[in-house]
C-alpha positions as CSV (number, residue, x, y, z in Angstrom):
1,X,0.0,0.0,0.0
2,X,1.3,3.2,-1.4
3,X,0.0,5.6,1.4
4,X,-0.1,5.2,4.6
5,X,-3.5,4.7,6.7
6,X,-4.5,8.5,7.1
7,X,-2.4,9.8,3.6
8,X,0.2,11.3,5.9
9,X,3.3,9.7,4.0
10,X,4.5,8.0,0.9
11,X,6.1,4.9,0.6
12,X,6.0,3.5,-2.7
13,X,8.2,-0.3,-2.1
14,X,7.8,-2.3,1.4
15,X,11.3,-2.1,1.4
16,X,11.8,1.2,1.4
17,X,13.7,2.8,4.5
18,X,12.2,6.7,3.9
19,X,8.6,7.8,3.4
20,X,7.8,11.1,2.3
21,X,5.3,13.0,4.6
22,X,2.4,14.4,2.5
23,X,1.6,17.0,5.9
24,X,3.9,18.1,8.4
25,X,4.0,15.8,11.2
26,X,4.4,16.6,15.2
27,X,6.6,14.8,16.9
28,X,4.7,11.8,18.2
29,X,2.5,11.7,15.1
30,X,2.2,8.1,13.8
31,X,2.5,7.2,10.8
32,X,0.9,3.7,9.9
33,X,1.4,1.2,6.8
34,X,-0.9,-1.3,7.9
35,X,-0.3,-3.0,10.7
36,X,3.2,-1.4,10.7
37,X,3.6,2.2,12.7
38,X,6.4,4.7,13.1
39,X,6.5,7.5,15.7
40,X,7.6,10.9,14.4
41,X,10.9,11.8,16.7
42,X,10.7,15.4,15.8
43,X,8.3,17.4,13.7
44,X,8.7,16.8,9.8
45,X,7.6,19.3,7.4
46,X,5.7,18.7,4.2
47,X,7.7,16.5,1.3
48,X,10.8,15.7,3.7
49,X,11.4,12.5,4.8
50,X,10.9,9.7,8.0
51,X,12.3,6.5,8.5
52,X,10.7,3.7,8.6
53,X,13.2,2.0,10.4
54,X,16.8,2.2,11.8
55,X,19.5,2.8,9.5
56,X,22.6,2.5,10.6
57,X,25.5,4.7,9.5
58,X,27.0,4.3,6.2
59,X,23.8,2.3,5.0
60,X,22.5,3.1,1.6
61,X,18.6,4.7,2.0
62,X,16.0,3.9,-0.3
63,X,13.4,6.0,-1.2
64,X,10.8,4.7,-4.1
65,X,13.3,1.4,-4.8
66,X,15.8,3.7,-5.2
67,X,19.2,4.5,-3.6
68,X,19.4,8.1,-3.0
69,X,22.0,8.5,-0.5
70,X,23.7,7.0,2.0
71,X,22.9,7.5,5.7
72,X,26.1,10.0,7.3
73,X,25.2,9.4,11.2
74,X,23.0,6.4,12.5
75,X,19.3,7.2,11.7
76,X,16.4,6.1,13.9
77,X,13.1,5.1,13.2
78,X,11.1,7.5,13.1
79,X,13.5,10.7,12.5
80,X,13.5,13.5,9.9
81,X,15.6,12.2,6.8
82,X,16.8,15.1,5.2
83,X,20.7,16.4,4.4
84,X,21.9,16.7,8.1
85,X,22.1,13.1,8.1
86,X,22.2,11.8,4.7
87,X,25.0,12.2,1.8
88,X,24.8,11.9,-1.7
89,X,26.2,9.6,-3.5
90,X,25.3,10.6,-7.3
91,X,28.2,12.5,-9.3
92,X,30.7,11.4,-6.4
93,X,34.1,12.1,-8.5
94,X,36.1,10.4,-5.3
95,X,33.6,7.4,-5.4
96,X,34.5,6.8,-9.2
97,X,38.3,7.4,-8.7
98,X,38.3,5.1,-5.7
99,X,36.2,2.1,-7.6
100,X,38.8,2.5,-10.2
């Protein structure tokens, strides 16, 4: 199921890590997929992102079946995913000169 219970978030795999809120969230808002439910850590604004589970630090994060960063400090679930603790890992010149 694409949205969760209420519409709050996004998720459009079951295995992604990240949903993306569809309304800013309060911390302690949950967000439910089902059976499944995260609690908001902090308040998330509109079209950022919450895990949906723990990533640990260095892990690749998938949003939509797609990697779109990797996470830069351990990330728990339910926390704001955003660029304080995720970093990119498209265009990365010292990625492609260290697989080479």
């Amino acid at each position: 199921m694409p949205l969760s219970n209420d519409g709050a978030a996004l998720r459009l795999k079951d295995d992604d890590d990240v949903a993306v809120v569809l309304r800013p969230l309060e911390q302690g808002d949950a967000v439910r997929f089902g059976e499944t439910a995260v609690i908001a850590a902090a308040a998330i604004p509109s079209g950022h992102k919450i895990a949906l589970r723990a990533i640990p630090s260095g892990a690749l994060i998938h949003k939509y079946g797609q990697v779109i960063g990797r996470a830069s400090t351990p990330i728990a679930s339910g926390e704001h995913v955003h660029v304080h603790n995720v970093e990119g890992t498209r265009g990365r010149g010292d990625l492609a000169e260290a697989a080479s």
